[in-house]
VEXBA-325215 format. One record per residue: residue number from 1; residue in three letters; chain; x, y, z of N, C-alpha, C in turn. Coordinates in pm, whole numbers. Example, Ala and Ser with C-alpha at 12.3 -4.5 7.8 and 13.67 -1.06 7.14 Angstrom:
REM residues 2
SITE    k    r  c     n_u     n_v     n_w    ca_u    ca_v    ca_w     c_u     c_v     c_w
SITE    1  ALA  A    1319    -569     780    1230    -450     780    1320    -330     780
SITE    2  SER  A    1285    -225     708    1367    -106     714    1290       3     787
***
This chain:
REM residues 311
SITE    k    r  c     n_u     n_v     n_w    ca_u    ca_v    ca_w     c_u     c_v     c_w
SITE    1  UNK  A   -2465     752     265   -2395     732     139   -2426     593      83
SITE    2  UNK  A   -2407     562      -7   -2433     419     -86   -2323     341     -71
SITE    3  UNK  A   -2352     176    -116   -2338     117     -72   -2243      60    -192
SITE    4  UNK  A   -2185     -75    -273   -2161    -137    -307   -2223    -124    -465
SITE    5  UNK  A   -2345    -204    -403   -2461    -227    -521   -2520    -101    -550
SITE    6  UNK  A   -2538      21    -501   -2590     120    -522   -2533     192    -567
SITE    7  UNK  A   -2387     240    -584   -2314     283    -656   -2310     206    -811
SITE    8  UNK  A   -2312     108    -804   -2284      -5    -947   -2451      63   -1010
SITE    9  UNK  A   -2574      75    -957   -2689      83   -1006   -2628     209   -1062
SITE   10  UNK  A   -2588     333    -968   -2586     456   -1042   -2473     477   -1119
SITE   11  UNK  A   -2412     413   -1167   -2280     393   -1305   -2398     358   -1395
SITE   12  UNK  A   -2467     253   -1344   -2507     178   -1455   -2627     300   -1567
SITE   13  UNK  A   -2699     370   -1450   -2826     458   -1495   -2745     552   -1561
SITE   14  UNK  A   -2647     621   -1552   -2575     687   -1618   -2531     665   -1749
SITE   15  UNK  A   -2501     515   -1755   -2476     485   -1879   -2565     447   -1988
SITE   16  UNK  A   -2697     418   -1877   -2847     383   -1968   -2877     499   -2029
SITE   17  UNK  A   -2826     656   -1977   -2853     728   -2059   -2772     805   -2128
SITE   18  UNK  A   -2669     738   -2165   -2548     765   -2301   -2413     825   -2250
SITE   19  UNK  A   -2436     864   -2108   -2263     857   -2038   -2187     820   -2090
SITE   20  UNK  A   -2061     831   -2148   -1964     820   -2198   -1852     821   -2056
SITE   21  UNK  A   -1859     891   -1957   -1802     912   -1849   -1862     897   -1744
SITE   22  UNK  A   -1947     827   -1721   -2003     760   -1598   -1914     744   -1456
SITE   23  UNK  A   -1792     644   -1482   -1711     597   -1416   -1665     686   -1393
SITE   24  UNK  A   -1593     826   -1455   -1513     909   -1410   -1647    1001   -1306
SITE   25  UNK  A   -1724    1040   -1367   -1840    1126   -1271   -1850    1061   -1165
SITE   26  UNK  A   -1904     926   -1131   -1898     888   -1051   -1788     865    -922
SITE   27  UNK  A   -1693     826   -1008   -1538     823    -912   -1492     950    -837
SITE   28  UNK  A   -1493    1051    -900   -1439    1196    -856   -1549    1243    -804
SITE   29  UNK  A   -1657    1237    -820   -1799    1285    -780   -1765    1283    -581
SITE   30  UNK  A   -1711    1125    -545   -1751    1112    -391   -1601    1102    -367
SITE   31  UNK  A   -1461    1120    -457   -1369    1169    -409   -1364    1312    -369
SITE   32  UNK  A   -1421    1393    -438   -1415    1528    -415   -1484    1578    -290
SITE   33  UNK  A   -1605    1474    -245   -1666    1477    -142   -1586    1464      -9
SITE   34  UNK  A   -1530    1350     -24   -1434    1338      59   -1352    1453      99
SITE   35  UNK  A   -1290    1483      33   -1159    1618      26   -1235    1719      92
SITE   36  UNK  A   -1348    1763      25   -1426    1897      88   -1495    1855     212
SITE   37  UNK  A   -1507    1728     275   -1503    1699     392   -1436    1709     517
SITE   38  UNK  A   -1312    1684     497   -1166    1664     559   -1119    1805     535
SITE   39  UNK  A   -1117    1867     413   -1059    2009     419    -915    1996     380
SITE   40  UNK  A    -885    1863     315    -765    1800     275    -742    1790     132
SITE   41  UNK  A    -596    1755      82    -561    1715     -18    -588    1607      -5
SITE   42  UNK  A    -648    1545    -131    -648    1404    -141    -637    1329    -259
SITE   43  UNK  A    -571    1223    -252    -525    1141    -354    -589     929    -339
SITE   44  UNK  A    -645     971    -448    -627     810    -482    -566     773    -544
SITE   45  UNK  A    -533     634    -468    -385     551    -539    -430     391    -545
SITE   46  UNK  A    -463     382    -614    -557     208    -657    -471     156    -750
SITE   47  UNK  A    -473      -6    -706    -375    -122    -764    -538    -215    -812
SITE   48  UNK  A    -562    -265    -935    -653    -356    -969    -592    -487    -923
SITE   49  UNK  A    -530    -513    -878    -440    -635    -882    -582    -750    -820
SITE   50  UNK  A    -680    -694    -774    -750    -802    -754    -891    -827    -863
SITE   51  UNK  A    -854    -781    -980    -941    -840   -1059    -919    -963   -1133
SITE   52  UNK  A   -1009   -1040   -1181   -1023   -1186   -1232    -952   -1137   -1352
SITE   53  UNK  A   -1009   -1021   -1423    -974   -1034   -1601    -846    -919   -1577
SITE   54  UNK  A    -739    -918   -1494    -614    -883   -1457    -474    -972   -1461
SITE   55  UNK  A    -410    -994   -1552    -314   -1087   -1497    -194   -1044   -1344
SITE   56  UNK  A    -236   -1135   -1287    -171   -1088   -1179     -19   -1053   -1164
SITE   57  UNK  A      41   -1118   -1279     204   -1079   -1313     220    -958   -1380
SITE   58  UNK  A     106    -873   -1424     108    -789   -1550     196    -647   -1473
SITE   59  UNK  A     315    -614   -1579     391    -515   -1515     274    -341   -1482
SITE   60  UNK  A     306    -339   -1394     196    -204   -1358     100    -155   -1201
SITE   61  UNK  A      85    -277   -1193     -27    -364   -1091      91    -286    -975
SITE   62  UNK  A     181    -332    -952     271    -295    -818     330    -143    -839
SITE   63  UNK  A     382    -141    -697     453      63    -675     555      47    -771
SITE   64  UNK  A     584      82    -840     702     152    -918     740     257    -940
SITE   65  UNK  A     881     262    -990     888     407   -1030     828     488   -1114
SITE   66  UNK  A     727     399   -1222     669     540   -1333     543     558   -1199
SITE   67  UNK  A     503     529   -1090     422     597    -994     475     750    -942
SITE   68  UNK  A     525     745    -980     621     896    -930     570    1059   -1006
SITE   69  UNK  A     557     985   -1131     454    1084   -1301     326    1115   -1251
SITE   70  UNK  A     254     990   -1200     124     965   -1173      93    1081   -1052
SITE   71  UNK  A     178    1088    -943     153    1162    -790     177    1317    -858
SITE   72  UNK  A     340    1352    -911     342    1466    -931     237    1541   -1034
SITE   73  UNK  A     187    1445   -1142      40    1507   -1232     -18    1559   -1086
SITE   74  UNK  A     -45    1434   -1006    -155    1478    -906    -143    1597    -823
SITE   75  UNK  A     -68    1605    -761      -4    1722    -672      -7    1876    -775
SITE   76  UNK  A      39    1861    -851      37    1972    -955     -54    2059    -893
SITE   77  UNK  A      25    2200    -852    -133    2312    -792    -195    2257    -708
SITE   78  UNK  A    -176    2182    -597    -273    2165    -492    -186    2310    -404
SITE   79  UNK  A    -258    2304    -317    -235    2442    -205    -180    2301     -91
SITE   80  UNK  A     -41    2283    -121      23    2191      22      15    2231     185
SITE   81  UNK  A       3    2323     209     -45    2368     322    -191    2293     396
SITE   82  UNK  A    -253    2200     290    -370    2150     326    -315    2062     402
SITE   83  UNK  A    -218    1996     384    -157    1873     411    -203    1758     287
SITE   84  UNK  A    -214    1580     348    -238    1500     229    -325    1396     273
SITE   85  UNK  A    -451    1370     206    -488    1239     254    -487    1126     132
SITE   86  UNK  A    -410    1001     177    -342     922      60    -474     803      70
SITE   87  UNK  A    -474     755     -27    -591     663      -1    -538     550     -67
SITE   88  UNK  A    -508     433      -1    -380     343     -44    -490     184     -57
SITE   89  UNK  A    -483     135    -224    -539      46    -253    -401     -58    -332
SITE   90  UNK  A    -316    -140    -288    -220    -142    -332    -127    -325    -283
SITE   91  UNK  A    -112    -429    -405     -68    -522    -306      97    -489    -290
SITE   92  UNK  A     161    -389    -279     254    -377    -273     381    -347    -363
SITE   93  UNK  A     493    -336    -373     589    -346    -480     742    -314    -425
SITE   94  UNK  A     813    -223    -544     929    -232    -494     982    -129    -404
SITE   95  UNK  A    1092    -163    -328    1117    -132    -170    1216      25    -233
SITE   96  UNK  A    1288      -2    -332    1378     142    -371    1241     252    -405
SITE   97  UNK  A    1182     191    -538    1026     250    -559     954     340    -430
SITE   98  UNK  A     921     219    -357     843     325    -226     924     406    -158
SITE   99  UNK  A    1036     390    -110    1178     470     -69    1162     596    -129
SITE  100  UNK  A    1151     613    -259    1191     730    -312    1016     801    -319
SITE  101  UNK  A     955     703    -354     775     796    -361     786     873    -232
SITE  102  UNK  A     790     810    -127     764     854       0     870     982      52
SITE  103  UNK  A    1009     985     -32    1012    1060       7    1022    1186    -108
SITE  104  UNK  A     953    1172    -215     898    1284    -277     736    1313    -251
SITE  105  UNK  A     659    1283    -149     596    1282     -89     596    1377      45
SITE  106  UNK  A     697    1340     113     756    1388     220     807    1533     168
SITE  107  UNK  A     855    1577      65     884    1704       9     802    1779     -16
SITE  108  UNK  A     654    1723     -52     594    1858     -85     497    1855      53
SITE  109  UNK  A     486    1772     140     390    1794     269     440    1740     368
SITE  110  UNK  A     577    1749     415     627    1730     545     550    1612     544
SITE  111  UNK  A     521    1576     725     490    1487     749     317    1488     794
SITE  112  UNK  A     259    1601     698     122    1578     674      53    1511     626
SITE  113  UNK  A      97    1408     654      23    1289     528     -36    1169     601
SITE  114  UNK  A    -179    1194     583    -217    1034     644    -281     951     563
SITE  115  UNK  A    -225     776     572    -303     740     531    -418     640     528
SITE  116  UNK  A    -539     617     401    -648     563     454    -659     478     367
SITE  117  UNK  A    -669     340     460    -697     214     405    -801     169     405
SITE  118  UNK  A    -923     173     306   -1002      81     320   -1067     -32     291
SITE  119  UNK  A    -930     -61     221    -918    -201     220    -829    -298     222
SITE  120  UNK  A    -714    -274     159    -591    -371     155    -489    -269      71
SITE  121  UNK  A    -372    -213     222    -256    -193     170    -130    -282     244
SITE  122  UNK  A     -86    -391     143      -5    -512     174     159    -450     131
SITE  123  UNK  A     266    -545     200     350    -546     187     449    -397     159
SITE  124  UNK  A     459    -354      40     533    -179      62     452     -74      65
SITE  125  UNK  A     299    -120      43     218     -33      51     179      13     207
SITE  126  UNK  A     208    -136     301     221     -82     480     345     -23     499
SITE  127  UNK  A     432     -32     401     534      76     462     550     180     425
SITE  128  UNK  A     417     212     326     374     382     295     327     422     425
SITE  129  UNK  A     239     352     457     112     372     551     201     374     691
SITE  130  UNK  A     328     345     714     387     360     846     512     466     805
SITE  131  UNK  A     498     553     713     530     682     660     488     791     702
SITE  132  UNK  A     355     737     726     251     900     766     220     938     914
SITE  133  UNK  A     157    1035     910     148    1094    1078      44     989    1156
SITE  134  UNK  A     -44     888    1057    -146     821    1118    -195     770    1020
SITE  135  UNK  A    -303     647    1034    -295     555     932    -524     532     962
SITE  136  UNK  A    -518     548     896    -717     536     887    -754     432     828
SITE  137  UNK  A    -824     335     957    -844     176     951    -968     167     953
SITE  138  UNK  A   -1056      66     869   -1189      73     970   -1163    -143     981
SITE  139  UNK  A   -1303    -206     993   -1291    -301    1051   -1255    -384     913
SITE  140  UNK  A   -1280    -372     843   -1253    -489     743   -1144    -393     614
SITE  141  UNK  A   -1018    -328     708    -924    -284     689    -782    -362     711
SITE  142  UNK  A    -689    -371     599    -589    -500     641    -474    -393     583
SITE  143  UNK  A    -356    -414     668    -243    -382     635    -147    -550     600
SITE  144  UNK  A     -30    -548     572      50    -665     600     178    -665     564
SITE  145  UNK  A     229    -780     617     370    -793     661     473    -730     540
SITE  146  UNK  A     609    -656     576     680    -576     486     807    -683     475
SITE  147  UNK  A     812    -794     480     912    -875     475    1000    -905     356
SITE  148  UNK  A    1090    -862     277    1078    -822     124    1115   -1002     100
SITE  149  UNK  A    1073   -1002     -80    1044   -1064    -118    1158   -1127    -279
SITE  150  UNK  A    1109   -1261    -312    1188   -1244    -428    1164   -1377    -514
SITE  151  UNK  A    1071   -1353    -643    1010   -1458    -695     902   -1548    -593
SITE  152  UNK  A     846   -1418    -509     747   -1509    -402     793   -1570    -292
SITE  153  UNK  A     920   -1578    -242    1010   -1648    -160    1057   -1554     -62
SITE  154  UNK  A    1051   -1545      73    1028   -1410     208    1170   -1433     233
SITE  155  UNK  A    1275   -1375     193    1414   -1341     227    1413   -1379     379
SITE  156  UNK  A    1356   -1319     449    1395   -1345     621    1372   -1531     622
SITE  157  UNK  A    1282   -1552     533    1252   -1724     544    1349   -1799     496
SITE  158  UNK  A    1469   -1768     406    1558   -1801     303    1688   -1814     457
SITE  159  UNK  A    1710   -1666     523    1798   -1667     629    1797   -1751     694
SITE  160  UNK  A    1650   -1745     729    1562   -1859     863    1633   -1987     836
SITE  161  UNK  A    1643   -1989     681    1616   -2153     676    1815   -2200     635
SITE  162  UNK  A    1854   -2122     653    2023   -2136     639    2057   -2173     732
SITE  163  UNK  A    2028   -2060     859    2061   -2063     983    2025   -2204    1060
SITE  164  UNK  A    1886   -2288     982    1824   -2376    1026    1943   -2515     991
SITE  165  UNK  A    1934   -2476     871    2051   -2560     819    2218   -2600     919
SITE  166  UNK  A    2238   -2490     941    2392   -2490    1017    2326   -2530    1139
SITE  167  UNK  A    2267   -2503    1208    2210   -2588    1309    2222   -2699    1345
SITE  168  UNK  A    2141   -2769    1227    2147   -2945    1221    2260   -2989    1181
SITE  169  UNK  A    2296   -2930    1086    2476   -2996    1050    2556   -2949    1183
SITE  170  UNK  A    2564   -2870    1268    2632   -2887    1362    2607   -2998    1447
SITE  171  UNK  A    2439   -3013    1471    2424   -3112    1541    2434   -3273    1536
SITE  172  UNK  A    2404   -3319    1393    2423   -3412    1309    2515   -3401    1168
SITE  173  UNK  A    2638   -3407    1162    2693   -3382    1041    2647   -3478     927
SITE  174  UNK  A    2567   -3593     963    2554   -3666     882    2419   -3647     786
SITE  175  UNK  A    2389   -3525     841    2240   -3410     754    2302   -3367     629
SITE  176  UNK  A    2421   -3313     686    2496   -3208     539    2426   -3241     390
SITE  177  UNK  A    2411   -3392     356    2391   -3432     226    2261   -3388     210
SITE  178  UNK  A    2193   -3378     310    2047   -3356     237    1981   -3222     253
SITE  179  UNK  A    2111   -3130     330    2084   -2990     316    2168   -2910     184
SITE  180  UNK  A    2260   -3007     145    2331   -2952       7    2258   -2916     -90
SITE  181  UNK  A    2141   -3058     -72    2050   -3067    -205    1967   -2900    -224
SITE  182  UNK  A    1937   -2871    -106    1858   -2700     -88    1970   -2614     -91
SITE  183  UNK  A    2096   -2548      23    2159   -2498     -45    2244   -2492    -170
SITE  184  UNK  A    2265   -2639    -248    2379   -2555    -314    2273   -2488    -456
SITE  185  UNK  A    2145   -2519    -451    2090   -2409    -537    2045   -2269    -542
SITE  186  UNK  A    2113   -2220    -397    2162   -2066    -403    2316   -2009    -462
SITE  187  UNK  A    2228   -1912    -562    2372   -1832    -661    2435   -1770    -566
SITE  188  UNK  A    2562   -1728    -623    2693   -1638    -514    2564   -1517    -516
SITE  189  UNK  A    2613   -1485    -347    2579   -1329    -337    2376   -1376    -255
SITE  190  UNK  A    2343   -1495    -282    2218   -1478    -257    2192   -1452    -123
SITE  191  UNK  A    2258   -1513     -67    2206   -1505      61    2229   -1328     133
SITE  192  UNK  A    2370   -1266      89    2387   -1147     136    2278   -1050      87
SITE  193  UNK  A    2248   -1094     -25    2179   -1004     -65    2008    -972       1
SITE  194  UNK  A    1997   -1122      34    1848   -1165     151    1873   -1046     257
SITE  195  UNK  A    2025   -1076     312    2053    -998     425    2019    -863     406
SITE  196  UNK  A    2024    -790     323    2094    -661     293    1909    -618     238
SITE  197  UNK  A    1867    -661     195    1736    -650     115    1607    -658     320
SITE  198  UNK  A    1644    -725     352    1585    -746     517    1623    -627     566
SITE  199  UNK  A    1780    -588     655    1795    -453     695    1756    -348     660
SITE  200  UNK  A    1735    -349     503    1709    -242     446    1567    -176     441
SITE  201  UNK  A    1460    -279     438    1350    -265     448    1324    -228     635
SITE  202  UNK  A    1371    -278     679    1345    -251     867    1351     -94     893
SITE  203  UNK  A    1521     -59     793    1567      61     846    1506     186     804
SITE  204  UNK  A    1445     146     655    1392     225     607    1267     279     681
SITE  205  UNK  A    1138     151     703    1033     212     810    1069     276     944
SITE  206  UNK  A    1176     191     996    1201     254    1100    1244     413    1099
SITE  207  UNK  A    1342     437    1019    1344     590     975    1210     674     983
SITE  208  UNK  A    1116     628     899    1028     665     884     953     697    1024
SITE  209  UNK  A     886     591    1070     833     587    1211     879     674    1286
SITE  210  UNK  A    1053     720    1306    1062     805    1428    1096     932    1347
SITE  211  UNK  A    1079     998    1259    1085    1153    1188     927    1180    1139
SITE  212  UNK  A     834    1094    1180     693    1047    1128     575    1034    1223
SITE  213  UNK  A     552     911    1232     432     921    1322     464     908    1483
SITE  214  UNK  A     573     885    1517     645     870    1635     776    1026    1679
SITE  215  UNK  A     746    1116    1556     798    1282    1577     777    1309    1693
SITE  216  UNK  A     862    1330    1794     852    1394    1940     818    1326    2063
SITE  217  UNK  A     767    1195    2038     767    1110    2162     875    1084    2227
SITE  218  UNK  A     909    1083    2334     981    1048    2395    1018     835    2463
SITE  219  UNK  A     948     793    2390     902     666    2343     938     626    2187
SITE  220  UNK  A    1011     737    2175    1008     695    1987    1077     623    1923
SITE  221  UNK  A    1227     600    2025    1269     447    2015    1210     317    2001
SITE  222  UNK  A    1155     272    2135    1098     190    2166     975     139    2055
SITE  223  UNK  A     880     230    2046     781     230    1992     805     218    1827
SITE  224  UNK  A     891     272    1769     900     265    1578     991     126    1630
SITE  225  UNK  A    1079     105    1734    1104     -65    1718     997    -215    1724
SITE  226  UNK  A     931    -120    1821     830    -236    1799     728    -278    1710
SITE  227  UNK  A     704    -176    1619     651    -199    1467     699    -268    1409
SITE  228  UNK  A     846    -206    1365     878    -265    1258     950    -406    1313
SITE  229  UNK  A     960    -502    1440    1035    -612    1452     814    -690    1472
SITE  230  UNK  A     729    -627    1452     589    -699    1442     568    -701    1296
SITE  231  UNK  A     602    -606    1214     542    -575    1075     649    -671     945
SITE  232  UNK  A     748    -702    1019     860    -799     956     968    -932     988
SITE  233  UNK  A     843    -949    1100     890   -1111    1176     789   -1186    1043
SITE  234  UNK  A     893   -1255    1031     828   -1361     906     726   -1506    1033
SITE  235  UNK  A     806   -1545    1114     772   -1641    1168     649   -1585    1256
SITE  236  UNK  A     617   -1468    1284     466   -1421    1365     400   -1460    1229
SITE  237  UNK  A     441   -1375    1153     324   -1417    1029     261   -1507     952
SITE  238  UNK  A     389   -1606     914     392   -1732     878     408   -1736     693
SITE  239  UNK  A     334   -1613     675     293   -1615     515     293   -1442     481
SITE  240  UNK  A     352   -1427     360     341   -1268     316     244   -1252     306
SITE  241  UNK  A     124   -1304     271       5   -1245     271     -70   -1236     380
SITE  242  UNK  A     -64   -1227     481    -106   -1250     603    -198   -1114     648
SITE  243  UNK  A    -343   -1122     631    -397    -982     666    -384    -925     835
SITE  244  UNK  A    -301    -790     865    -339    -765     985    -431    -629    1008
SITE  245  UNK  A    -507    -683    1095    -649    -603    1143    -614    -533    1190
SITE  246  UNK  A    -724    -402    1213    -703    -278    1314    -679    -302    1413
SITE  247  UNK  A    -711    -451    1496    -685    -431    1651    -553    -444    1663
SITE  248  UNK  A    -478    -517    1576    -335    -568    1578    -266    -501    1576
SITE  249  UNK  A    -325    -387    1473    -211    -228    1394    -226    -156    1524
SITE  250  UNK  A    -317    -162    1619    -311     -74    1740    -268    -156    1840
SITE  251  UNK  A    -240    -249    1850    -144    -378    1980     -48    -330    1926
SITE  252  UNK  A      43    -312    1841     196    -355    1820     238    -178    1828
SITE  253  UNK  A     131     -87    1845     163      70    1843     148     190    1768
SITE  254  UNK  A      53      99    1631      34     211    1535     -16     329    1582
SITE  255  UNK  A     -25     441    1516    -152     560    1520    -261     515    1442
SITE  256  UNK  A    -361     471    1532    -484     450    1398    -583     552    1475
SITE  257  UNK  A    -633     556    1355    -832     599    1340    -879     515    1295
SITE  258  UNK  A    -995     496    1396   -1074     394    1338   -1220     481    1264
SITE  259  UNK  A   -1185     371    1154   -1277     478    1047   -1441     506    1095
SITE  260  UNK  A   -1442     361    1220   -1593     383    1218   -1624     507    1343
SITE  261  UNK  A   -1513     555    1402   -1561     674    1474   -1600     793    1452
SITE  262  UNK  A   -1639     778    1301   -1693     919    1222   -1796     873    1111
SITE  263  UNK  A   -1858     840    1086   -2024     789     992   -2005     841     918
SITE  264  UNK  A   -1969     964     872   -1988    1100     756   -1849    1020     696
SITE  265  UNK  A   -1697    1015     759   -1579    1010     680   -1611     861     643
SITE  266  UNK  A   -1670     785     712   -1695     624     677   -1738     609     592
SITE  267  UNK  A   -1874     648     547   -1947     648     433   -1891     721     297
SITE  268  UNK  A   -1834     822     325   -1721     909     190   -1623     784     156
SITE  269  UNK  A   -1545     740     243   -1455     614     224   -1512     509     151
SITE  270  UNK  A   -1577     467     245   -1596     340     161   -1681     349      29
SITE  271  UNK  A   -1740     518      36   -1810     507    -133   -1708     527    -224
SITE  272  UNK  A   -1604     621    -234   -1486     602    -250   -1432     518    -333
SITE  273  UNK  A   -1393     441    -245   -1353     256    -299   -1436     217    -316
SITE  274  UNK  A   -1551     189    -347   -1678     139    -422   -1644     191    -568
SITE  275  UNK  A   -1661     318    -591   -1638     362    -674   -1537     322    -759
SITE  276  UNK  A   -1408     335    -691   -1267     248    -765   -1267     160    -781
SITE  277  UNK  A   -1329      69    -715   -1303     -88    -728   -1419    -128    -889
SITE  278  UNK  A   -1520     -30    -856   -1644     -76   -1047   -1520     -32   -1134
SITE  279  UNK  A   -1436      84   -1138   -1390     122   -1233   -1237      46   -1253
SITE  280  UNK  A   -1179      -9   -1153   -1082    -143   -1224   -1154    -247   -1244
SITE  281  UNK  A   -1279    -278   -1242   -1326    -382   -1237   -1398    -407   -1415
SITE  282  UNK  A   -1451    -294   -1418   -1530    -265   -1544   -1411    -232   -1684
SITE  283  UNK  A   -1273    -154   -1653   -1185    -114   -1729   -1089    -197   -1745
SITE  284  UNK  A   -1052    -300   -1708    -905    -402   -1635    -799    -274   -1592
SITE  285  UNK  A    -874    -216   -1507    -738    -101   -1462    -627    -142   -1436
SITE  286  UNK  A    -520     -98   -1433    -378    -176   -1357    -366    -112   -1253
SITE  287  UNK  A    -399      46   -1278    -309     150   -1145    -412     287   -1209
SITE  288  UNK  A    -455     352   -1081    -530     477   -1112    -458     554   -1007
SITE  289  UNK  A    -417     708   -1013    -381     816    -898    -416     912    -973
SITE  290  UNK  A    -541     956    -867    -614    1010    -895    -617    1145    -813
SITE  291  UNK  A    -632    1299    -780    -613    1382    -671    -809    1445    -690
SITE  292  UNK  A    -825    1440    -581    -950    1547    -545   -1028    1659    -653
SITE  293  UNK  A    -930    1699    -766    -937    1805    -801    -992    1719    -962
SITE  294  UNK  A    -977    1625    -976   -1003    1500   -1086    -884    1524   -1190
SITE  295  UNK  A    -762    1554   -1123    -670    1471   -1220    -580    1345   -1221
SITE  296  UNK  A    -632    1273   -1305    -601    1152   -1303    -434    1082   -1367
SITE  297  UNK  A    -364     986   -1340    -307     911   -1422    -366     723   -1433
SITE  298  UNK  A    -410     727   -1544    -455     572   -1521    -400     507   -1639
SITE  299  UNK  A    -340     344   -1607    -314     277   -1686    -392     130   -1709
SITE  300  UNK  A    -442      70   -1802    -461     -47   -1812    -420    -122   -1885
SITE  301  UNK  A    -512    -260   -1899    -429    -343   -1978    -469    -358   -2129
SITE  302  UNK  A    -556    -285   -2124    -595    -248   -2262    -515    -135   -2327
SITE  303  UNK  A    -414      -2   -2259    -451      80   -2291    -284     103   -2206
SITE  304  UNK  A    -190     255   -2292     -77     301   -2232    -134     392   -2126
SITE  305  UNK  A     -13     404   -1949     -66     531   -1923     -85     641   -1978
SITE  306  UNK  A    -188     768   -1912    -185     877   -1983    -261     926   -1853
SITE  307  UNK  A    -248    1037   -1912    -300    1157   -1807    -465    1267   -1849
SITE  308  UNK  A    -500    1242   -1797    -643    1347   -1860    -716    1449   -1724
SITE  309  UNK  A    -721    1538   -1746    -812    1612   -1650    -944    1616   -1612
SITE  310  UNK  A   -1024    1665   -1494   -1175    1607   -1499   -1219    1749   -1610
SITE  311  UNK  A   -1326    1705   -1651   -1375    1800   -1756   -1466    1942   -1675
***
């Protein structure tokens, strides 16, 4: 299968000869490949959030709820009995948002759903990916930390640093003055709400993990605990953005596949995301979900979502 640059050549020859739809031929061309590979439903779900001519604040870029329009277009008439393969390009978003995708997700394919990263699904997008029966990694595959968030600021770090606080004023009362200066610029309610926004995110994967990829182990305690106290220790991580590798996602207990134990699904993958990544790159995409069958929802920043079928 092609590569990077070889995919970009064949957009490009396409368009040297008056393509109007290049990007879409191309995109669905080696998604569909994929699907009739696997023998699966499959869906792409791409975040541009890493393009230059993207503003990175721009509402769209993250999971939300109008993602919900986007999946059910997609799903529309698939034969669910296939099960689902999710293909998660995504820096993350909101925690009610993925809560509810996942589990209108979970409604139309049980817990047939795996998914494949091949490249970066961060923050609620790993707690899609610890939703499914198994999660498809290859080496320069990153999941990361689900620690929720708020104006960029890691709630468990906000606790961390309270708790840090009462500490030293117990130990030195004569600190108090210069820990006032940091707390007293938390509003009523902030800190509970850190609290409550932390449990909530734990309990939620954890739910997930043991009705999910941990269904029937007899380990399934143990094991969906030890994910989610690795996938949302702020202090292992240090930083929300913190990429973790396949070897890590399989130390702490994931289900992985590693993508490179199959050449045929490797090469469909990563042409795949080759493919997606020219077409947020070339369009300023915000968000594409896309299913096997080429129906799309895509939004950019040029442009309202909308929905179109492959021709």
């Amino acid at each position: 299968m092609p590569n990077w640059s070889e995919i970009l050549v064949e957009i490009q020859g396409l368009q040297a000869q008056g393509s109007s739809d290049a990007l879409d031929f191309v995109r669905r061309k080696y998604l569909k490949a994929l699907a009739e590979y696997t023998g699966r439903n499959t869906i792409a779900y791409y975040s541009g959030w890493l393009n230059v001519s993207v503003d990175p604040n721009a509402r769209g870029l993250a999971i939300g709820d109008e993602d919900k329009t986007g999946f059910m277009t997609a799903i529309h008439k698939m034969d669910r009995t296939k099960g689902l393969d999710l293909l998660l390009h995504t820096p993350g978003g909101d925690i009610a948002a993925t809560e509810s995708l996942v589990a209108y997700l979970r409604s139309m394919f049980g817990i047939d759903i795996r998914a494949v990263v091949p490249q970066l699904a961060m923050s609620a997008g790993t707690m899609i990916a610890c939703s499914t029966k198994e999660v498809i990694l290859g080496k320069q595959s990153s999941l990361g930390p689900f620690d929720p968030q708020i104006g960029g600021i890691s709630m468990p770090a906000v606790l961390d640093e309270f708790n840090r606080a009462l500490d030293e004023i117990k130990r030195d009362p004569a600190c108090v003055q210069l820990w006032q200066v940091i707390i007293g610029k938390y509003h009523p309610t902030f800190l509970d709400s850190c609290h409550r926004a932390t449990v909530m995110s734990k309990e939620i994967v954890g739910g997930w993990l043991k009705s999910g990829m941990f269904f029937n182990d007899p380990e399934c305690e143990e094991k969906s605990s030890k994910v989610v106290a690795s996938l949302s220790n702020h202090d292992e991580h240090k930083t929300h953005a913190r990429h973790i590798h396949i070897d890590q996602c399989e130390s702490i207990g994931l289900k992985v596949k590693r993508l490179e134990d199959d050449s045929k699904l490797q090469d469909l993958v990563l042409s795949v995301h080759h493919a997606y990544m020219h077409t947020c790159a070339m369009c300023s995409v915000l968000k594409i979900i896309e299913s096997d069958s080429g129906v799309a929802t895509v939004s950019s920043a040029q442009m309202s979502p909308f929905a179109f079928p492959m021709p």
